[in-house]
N, C-alpha and C positions, 0 to 999 in steps of 0.2 A: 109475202112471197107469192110470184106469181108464176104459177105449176105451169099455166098454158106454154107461157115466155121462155122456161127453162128449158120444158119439153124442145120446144122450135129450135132454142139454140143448139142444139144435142147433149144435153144433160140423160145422165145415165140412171133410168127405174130402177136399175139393180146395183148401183153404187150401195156401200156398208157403212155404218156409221160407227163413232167405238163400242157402241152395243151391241153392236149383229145387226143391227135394223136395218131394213132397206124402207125406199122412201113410202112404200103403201103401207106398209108397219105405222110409218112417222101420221100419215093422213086419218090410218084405222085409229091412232091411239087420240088423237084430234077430234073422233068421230065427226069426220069429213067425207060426207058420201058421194058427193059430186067429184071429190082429187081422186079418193078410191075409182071408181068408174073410170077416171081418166088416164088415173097411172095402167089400172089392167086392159084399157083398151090399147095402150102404150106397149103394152106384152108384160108387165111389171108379173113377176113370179110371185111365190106365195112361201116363201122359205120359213122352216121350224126357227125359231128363236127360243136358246136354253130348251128345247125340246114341246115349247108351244106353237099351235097352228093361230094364223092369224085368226081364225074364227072362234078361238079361245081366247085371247089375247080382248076381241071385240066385249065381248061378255066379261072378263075383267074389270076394263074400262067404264062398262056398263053405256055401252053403244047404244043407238037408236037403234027400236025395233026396224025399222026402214034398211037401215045399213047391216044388222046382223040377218036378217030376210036376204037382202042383195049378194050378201058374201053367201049365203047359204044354198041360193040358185045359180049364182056362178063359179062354186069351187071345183068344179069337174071341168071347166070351160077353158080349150087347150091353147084355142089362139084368139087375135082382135075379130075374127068373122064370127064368131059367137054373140058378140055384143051388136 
């Protein structure tokens, strides 16, 4: 799948999946740090799933140190001028 290409076509960051997941969920459980960065430069939110923060969720999965770091300095960050 190619996240650049879907983004362009106007595919929606905050589409749900039958899980609750939206798509930085789908990238953080991949432990994909580069789609992460891409979807939240996209504006992609950071929604609870069953009452989990994506940042819990990473450390589940047992993420790269690199991408549970990344989410950990960008989870106060409101809009794309942040990145």
């Amino acid at each position: 799948m190619e996240w650049r290409a879907l983004l362009a076509a106007g595919a929606s960051v905050e589409a749900v999946d039958e899980y609750g997941e939206t798509a930085i969920w789908t990238a953080c459980n991949a432990c994909e740090l580069g789609v992460v960065q891409l979807l939240s430069l996209h504006g992609a939110q950071r929604p609870l799933v069953n009452g989990v923060t994506l940042e819990e969720n990473a450390v589940e999965v047992g993420a790269s140190v690199e991408l549970l770091a990344w989410l950990q300095l960008s989870r106060l960050w409101s809009t794309p001028l942040h990145h």
